[in-house]
DOGUVEX-974782 format. One record per residue (C-alpha): residue in three letters; residue number from 1; x, y, z. Coordinates in Angstrom, 1 decimal, decimal comma, padded with zeros to 4 digits, always signed. Layout:
REM residues N
+---------+-----+--------+--------+--------+
: residuo : num :     c1 :     c2 :     c3 :
+---------+-----+--------+--------+--------+
:     ALA : NUM :      X :      Y :      Z :
...
+---------+-----+--------+--------+--------+
END
This chain:
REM residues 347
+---------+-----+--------+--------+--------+
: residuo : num :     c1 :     c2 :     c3 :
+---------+-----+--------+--------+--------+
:     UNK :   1 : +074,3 : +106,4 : +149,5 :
:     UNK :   2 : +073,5 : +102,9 : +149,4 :
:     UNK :   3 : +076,4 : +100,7 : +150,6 :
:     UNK :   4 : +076,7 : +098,6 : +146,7 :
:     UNK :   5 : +076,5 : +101,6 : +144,3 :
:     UNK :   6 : +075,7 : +099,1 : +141,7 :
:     UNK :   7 : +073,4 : +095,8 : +141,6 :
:     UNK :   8 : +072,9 : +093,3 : +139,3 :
:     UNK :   9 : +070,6 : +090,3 : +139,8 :
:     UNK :  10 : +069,7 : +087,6 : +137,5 :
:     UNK :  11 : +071,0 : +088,8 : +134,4 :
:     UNK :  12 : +070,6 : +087,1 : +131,8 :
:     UNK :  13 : +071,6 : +087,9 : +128,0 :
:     UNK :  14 : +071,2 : +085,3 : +124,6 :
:     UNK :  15 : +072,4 : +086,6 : +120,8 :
:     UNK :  16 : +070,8 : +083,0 : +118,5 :
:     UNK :  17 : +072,2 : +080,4 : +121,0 :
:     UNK :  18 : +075,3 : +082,1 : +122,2 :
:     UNK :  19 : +074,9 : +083,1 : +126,2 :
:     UNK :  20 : +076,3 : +085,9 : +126,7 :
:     UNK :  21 : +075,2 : +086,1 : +130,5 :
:     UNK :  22 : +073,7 : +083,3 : +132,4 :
:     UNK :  23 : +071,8 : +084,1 : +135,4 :
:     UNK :  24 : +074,3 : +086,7 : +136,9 :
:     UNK :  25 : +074,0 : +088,2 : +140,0 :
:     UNK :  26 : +077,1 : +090,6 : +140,7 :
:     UNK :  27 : +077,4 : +093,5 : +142,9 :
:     UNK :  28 : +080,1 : +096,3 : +143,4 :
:     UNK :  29 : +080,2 : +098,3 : +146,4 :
:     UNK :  30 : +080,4 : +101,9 : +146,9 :
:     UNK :  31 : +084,1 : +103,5 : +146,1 :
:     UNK :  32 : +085,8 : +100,4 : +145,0 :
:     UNK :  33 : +087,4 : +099,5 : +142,6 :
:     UNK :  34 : +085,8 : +095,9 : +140,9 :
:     UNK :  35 : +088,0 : +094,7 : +137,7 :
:     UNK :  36 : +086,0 : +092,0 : +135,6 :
:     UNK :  37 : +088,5 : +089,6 : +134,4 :
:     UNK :  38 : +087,9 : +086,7 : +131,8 :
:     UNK :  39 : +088,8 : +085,6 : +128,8 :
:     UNK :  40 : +087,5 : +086,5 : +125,2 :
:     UNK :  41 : +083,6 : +085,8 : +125,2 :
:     UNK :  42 : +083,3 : +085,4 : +129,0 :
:     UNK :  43 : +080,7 : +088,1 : +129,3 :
:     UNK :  44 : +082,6 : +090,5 : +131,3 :
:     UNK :  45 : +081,9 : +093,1 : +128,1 :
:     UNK :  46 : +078,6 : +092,3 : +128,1 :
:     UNK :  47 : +077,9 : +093,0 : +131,9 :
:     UNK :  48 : +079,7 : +096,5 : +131,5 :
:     UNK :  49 : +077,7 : +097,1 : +128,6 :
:     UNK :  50 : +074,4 : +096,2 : +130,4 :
:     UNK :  51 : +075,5 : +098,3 : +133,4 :
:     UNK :  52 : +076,2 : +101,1 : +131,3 :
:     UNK :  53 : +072,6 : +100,4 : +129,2 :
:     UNK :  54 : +074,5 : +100,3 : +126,1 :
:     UNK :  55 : +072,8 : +096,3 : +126,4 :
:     UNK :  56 : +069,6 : +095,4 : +127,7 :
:     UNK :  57 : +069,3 : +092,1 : +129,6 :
:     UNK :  58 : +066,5 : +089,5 : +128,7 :
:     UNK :  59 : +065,8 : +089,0 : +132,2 :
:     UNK :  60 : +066,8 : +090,5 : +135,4 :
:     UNK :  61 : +067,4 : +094,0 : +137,0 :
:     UNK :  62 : +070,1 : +096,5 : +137,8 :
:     UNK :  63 : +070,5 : +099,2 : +140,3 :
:     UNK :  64 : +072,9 : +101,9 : +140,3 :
:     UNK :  65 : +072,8 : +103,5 : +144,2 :
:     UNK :  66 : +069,2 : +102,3 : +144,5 :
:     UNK :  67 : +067,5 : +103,0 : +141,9 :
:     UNK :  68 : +066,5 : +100,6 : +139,3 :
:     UNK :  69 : +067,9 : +101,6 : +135,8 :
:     UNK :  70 : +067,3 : +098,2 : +134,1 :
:     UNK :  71 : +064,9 : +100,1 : +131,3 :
:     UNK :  72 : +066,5 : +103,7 : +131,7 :
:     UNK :  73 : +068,7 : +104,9 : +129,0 :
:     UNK :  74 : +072,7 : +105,2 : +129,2 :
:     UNK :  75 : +072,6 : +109,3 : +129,6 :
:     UNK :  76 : +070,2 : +108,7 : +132,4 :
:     UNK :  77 : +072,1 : +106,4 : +134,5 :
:     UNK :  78 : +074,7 : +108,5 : +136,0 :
:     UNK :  79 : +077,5 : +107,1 : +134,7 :
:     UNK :  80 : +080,9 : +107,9 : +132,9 :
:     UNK :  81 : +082,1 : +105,7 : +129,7 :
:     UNK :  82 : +085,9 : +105,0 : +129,2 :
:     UNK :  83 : +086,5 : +102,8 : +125,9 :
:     UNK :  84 : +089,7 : +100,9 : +124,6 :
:     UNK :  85 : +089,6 : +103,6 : +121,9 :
:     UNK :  86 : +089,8 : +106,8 : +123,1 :
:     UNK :  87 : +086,9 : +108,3 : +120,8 :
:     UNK :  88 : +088,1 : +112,1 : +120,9 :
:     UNK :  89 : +086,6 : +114,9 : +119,0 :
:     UNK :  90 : +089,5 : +115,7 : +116,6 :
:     UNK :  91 : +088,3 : +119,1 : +115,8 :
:     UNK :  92 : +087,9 : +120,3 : +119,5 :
:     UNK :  93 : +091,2 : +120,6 : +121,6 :
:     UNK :  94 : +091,8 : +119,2 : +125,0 :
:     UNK :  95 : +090,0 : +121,8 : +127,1 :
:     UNK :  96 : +087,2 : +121,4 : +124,7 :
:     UNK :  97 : +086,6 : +117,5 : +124,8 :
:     UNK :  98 : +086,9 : +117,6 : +128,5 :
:     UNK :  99 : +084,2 : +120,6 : +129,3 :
:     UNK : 100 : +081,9 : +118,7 : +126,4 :
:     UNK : 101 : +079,7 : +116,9 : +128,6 :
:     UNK : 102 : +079,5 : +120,1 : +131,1 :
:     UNK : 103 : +078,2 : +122,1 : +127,9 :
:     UNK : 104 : +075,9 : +119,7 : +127,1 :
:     UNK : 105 : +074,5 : +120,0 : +130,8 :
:     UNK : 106 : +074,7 : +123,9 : +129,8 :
:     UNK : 107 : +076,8 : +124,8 : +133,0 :
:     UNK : 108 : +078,0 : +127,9 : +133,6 :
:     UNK : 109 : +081,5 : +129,1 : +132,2 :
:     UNK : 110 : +083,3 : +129,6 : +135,1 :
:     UNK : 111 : +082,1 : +126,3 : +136,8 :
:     UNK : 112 : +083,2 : +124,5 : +133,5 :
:     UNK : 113 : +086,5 : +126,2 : +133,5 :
:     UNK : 114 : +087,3 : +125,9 : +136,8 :
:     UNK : 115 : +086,1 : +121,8 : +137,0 :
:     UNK : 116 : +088,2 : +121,2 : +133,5 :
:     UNK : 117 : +091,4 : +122,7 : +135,1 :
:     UNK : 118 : +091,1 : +120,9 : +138,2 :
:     UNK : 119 : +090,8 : +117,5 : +136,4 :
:     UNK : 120 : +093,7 : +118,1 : +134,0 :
:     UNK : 121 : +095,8 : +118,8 : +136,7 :
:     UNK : 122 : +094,3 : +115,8 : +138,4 :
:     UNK : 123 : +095,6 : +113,2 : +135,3 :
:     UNK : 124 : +098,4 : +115,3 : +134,9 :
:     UNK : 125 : +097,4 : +116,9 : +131,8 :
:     UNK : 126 : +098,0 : +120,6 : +133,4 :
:     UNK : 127 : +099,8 : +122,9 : +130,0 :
:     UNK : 128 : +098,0 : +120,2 : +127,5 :
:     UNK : 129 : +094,3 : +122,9 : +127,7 :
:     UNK : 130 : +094,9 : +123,9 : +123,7 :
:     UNK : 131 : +096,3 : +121,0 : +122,1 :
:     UNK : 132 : +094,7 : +118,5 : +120,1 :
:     UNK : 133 : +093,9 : +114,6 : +120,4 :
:     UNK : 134 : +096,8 : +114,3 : +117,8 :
:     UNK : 135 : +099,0 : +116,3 : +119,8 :
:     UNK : 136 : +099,4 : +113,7 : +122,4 :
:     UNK : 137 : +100,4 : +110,5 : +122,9 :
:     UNK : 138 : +098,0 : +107,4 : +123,1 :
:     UNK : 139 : +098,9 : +107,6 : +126,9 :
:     UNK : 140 : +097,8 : +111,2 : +127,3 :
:     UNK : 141 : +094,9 : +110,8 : +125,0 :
:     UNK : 142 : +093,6 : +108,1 : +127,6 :
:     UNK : 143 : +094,0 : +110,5 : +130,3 :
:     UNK : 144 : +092,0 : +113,3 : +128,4 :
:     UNK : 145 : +089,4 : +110,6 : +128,1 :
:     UNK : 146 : +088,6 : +109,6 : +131,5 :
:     UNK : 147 : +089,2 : +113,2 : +132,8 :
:     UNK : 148 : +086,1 : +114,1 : +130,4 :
:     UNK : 149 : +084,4 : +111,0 : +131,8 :
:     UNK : 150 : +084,9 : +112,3 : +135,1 :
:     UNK : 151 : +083,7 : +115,7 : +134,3 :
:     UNK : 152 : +080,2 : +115,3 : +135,0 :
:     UNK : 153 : +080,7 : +113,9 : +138,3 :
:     UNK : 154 : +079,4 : +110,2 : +137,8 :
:     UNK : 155 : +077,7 : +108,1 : +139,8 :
:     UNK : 156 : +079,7 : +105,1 : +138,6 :
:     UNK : 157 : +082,7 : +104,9 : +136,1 :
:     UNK : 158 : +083,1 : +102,2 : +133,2 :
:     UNK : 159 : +086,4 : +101,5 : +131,9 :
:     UNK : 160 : +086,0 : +099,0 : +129,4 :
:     UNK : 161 : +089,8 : +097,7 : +128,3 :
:     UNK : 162 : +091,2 : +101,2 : +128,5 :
:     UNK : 163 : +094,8 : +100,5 : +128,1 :
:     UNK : 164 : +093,9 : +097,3 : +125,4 :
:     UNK : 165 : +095,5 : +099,4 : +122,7 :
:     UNK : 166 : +098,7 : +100,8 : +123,7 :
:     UNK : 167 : +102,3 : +098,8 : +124,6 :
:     UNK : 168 : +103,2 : +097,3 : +127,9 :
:     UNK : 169 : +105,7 : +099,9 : +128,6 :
:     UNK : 170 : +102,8 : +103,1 : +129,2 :
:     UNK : 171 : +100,0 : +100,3 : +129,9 :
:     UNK : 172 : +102,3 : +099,4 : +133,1 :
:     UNK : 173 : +102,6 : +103,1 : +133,8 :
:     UNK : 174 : +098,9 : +103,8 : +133,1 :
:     UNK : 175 : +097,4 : +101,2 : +135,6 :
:     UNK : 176 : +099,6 : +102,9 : +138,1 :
:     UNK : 177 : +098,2 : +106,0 : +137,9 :
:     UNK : 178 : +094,9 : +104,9 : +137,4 :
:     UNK : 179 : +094,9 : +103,4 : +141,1 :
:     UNK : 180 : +096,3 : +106,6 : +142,5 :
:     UNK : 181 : +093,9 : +108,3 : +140,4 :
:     UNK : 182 : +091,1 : +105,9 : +141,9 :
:     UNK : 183 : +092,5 : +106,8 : +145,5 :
:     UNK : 184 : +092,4 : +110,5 : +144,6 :
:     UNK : 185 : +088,6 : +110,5 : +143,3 :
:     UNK : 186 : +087,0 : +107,8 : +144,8 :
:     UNK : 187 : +084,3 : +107,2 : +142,1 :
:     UNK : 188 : +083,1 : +103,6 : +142,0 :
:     UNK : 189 : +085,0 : +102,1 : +139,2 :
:     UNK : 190 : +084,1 : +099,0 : +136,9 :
:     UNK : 191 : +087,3 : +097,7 : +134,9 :
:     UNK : 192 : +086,8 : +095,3 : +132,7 :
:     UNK : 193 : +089,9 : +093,8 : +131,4 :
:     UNK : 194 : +091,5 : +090,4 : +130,3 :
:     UNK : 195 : +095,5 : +090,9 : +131,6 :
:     UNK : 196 : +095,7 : +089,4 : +134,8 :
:     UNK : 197 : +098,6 : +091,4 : +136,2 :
:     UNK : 198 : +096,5 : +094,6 : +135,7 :
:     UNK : 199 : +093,2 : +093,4 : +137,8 :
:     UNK : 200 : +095,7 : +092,2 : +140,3 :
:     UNK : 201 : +097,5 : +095,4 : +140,0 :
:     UNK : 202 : +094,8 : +098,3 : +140,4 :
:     UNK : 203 : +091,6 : +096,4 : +142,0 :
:     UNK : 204 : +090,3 : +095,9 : +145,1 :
:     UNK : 205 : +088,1 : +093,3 : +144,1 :
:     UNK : 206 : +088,0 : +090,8 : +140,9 :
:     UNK : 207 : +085,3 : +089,1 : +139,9 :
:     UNK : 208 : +086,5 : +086,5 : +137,3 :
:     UNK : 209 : +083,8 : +085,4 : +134,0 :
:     UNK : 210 : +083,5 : +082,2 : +132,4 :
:     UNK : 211 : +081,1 : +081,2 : +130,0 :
:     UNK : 212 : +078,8 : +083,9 : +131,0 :
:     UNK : 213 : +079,1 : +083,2 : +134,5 :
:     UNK : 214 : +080,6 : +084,9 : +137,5 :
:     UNK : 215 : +083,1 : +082,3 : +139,0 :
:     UNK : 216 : +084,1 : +084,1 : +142,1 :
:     UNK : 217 : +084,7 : +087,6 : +143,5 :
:     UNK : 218 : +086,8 : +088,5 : +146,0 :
:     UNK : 219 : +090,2 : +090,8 : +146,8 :
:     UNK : 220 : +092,9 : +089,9 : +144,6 :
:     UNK : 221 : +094,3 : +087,9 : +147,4 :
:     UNK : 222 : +091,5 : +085,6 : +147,7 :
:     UNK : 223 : +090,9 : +084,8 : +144,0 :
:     UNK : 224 : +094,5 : +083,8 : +143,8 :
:     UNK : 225 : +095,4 : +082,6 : +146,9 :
:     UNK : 226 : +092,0 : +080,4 : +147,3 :
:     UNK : 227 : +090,3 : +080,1 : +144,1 :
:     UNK : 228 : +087,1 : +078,7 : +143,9 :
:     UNK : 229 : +088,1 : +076,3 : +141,4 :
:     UNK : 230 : +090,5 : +075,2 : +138,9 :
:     UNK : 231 : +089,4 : +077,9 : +135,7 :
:     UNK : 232 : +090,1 : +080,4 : +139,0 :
:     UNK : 233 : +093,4 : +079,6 : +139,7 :
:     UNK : 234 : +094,3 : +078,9 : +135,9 :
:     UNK : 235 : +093,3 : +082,1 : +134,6 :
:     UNK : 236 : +095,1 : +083,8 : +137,7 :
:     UNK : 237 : +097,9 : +082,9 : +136,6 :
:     UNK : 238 : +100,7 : +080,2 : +135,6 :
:     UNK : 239 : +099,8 : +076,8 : +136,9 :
:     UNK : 240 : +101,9 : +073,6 : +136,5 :
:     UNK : 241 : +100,2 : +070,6 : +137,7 :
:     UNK : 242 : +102,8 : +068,1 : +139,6 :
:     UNK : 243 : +101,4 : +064,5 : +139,8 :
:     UNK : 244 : +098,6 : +065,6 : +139,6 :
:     UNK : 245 : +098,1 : +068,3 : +141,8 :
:     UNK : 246 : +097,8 : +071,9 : +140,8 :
:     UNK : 247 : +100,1 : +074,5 : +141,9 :
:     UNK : 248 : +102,2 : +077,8 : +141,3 :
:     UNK : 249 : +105,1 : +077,3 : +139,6 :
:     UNK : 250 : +107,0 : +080,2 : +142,1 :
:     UNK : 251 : +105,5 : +077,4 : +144,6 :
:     UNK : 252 : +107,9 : +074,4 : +143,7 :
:     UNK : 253 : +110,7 : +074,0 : +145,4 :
:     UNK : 254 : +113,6 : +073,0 : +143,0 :
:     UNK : 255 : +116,9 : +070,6 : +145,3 :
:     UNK : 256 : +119,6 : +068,3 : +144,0 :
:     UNK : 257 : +119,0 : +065,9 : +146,6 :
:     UNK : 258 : +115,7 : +064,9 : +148,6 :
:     UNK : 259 : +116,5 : +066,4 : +152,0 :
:     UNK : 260 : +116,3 : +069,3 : +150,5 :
:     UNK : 261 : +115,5 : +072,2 : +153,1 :
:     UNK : 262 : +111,8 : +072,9 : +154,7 :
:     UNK : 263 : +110,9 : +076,0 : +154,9 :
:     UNK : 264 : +109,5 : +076,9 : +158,6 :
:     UNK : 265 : +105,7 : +078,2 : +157,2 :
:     UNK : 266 : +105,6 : +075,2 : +154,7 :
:     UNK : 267 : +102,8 : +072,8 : +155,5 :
:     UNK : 268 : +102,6 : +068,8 : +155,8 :
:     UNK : 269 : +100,1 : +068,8 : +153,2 :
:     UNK : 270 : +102,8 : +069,9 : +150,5 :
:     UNK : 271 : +105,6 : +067,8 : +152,1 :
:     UNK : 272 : +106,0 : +065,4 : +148,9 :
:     UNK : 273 : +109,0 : +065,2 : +147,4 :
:     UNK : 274 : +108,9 : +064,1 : +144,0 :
:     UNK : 275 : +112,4 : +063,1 : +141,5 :
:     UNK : 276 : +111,8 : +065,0 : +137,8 :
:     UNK : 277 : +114,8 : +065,6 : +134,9 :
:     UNK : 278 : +114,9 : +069,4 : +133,6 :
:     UNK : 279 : +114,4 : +069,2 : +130,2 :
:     UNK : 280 : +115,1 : +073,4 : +129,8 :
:     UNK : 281 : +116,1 : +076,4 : +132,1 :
:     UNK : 282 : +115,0 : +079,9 : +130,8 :
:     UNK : 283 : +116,5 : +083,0 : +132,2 :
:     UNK : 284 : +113,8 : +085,3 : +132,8 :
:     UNK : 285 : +115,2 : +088,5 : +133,9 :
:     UNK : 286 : +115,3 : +087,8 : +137,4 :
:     UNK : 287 : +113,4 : +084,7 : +137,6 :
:     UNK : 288 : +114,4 : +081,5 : +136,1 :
:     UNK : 289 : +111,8 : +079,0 : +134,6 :
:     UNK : 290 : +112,9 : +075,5 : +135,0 :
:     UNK : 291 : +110,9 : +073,0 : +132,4 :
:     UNK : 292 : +110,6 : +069,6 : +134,4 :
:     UNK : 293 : +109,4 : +065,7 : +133,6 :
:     UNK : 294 : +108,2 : +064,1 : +136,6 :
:     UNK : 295 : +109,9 : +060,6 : +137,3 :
:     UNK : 296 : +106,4 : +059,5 : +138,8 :
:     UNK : 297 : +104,2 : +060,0 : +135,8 :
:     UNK : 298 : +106,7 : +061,7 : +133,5 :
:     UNK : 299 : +104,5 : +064,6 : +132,5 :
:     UNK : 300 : +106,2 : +067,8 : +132,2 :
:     UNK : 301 : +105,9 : +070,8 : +134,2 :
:     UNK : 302 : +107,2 : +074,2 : +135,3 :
:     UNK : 303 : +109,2 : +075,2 : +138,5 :
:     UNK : 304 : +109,3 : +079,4 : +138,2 :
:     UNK : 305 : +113,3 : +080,0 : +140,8 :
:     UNK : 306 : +114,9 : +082,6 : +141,6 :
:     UNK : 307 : +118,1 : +083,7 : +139,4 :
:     UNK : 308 : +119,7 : +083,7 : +142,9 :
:     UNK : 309 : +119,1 : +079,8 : +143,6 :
:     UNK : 310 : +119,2 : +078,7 : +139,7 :
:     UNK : 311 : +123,3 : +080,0 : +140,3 :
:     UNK : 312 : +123,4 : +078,1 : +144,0 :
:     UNK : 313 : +122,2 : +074,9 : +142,5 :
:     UNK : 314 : +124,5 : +075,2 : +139,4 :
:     UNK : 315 : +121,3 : +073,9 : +136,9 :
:     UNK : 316 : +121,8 : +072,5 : +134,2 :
:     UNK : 317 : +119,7 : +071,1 : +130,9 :
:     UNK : 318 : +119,4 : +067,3 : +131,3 :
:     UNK : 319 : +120,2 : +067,2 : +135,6 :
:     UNK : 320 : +117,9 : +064,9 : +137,8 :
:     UNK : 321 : +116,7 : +067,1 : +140,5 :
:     UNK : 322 : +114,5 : +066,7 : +143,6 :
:     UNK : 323 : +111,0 : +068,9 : +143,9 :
:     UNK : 324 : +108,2 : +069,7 : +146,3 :
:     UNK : 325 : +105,1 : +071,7 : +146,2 :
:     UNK : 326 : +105,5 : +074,3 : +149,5 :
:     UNK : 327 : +101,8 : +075,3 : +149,1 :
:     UNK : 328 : +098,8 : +073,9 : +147,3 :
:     UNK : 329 : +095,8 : +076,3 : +146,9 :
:     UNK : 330 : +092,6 : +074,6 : +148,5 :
:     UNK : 331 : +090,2 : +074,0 : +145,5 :
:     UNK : 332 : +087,0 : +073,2 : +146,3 :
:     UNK : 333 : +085,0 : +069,9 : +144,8 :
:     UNK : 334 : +087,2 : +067,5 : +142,5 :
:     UNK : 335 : +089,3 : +069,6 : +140,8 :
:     UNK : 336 : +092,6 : +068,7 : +142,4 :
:     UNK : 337 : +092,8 : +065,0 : +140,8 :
:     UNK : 338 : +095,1 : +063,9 : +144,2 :
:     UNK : 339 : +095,1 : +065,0 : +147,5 :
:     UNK : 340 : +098,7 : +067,1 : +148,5 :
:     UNK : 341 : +100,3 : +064,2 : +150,0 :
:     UNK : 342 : +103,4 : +062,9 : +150,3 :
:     UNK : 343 : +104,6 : +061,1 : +147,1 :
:     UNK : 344 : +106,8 : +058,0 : +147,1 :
:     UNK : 345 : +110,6 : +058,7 : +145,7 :
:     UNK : 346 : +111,0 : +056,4 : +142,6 :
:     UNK : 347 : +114,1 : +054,6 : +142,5 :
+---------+-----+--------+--------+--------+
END
């Protein structure tokens, strides 16, 4: 097996004079797991569709483990579908939708029986064999749906927004089991998906979309830890930009006077100390976001504290208070509008 089980170069894709892809070249090694992340019209949907030969590109080529599929049809590429919507057969019960494809592929019965067992015990649908899709919960019916995706032994697995349609509570619990699942199987896995806290949860790699373009790939700890620019880090997560200079908010360091204390891994670079007023504290569960004007500029911003130090400090709507960036993400080209430097204490 090759050592990227799917390869996509040049891509390019145009409906009237919207872009859908724009010269993309994107690959996904063999038994990870690659989340594409972006926001609503990026293209990630569009790449996953092209993948899975649901879309053809205008130009360019795609391999899945070698061999070029760019003109082959979906039910010859080797691949298993997963949508938002779980697209059961109402009529046929669990066991049934499940050993569909395998019947299709006219297996034998005992293969079929003993493959559709294995995988419901596998996504922990073991006792659910006879019920139906309306038998089960929108959780379970997404487990009955990639367990039939993975019944024919794919080459590659699609997932496109598979949890989009149910609440946080079993979406939380779903992306869980879907990287133990992942670890358990080791198909190569494409997720595309626009909630952050899920590509950072289940992936081993993100590549983040924009505009029909791939931004950056890398592990989860790259692409938020050193994003390639500021879209990177912005869609990654909260940003609050202080004086100028982008950062986390969980990365500003909230005191009530300016030698407030350094932290021994802190660097010089993000040494300035800056004087702001908190306009509003919000209790978070067991964070605490603190709402900030800067006294340098007096644009607002966002400090994200513990609960622990929002009680130490004794905060308070309407308090001056001392801050200072302990890391600053390297950006690349101009899109930090100041250097992380020190920053002169207005009187």
């Amino acid at each position: 097996m090759t050592e990227n089980a799917i390869s996509v170069v040049g891509a390019n894709k145009r409906y009237g004079s919207f872009t859908a892809l724009d010269n993309v070249d994107f690959v996904v090694p063999t038994g990870s797991l690659t989340a594409l992340l972006g926001p609503s019209g990026s293209g990630k949907s569009t790449l996953l569709r092209a993948i899975a030969g649901l879309d053809e590109p205008d130009t360019g080529s795609i391999t899945i483990n070698g061999r070029d599929v760019t003109r082959i049809p979906p039910q010859k590429r080797g691949i298993g579908f997963v949508f938002q919507h779980y697209a059961a057969f109402k009529h046929l019960s669990v066991r049934d939708n499940v050993a569909f494809g395998l019947k299709i592929r006219k297996k034998p019965k005992a293969e079929i029986k003993e493959r559709v067992d294995n995988l419901l015990e596998v996504v922990g649908l073991a006792g659910f064999q006879n019920r139906y899709p309306n038998q089960l919960s929108g959780g379970q019916r997404q487990r009955m749906a990639l367990a039939r995706a993975l019944a024919v032994d794919p080459e590659v697995l699609l997932l496109d927004e598979p949890f989009g349609a149910l609440d946080a509570k079993v979406r939380d619990d779903l992306r869980t089991w879907l990287r133990r699942l992942h670890d358990t199987v080791h198909v190569t896995t494409v997720l595309v998906t626009h909630d952050q806290a899920e590509a950072l949860d289940v992936a081993d790699r993100i590549a983040v979309l924009n505009k029909g373009r791939v931004e950056q790939v890398g592990s989860p700890t790259e692409v938020y830890d050193q994003p390639a620019n500021a879209f990177v880090m912005s869609f990654l997560g909260t940003v609050s930009s202080l004086n100028g200079i982008l950062v986390r908010p969980h990365d500003i360091r909230v005191g009530l006077n300016p030698d407030m204390a350094v932290a021994v891994d802190d660097s010089a670079e993000a040494a300035g100390v800056t004087k702001a007023t908190i306009d509003r504290i919000v209790v978070l569960g067991f964070e605490v976001r603190v709402e900030l004007t800067s006294a340098v500029n007096g644009a607002p911003f966002t400090a994200q504290i513990t609960r622990g130090d929002a009680e130490a400090l004794n905060l308070a709507a309407g308090d001056t208070v001392y801050v200072r960036a302990t890391r600053v993400p390297p950006i690349a080209g101009d899109a930090q509008t100041a250097p992380a430097q020190a920053v002169s204490l207005p009187s």
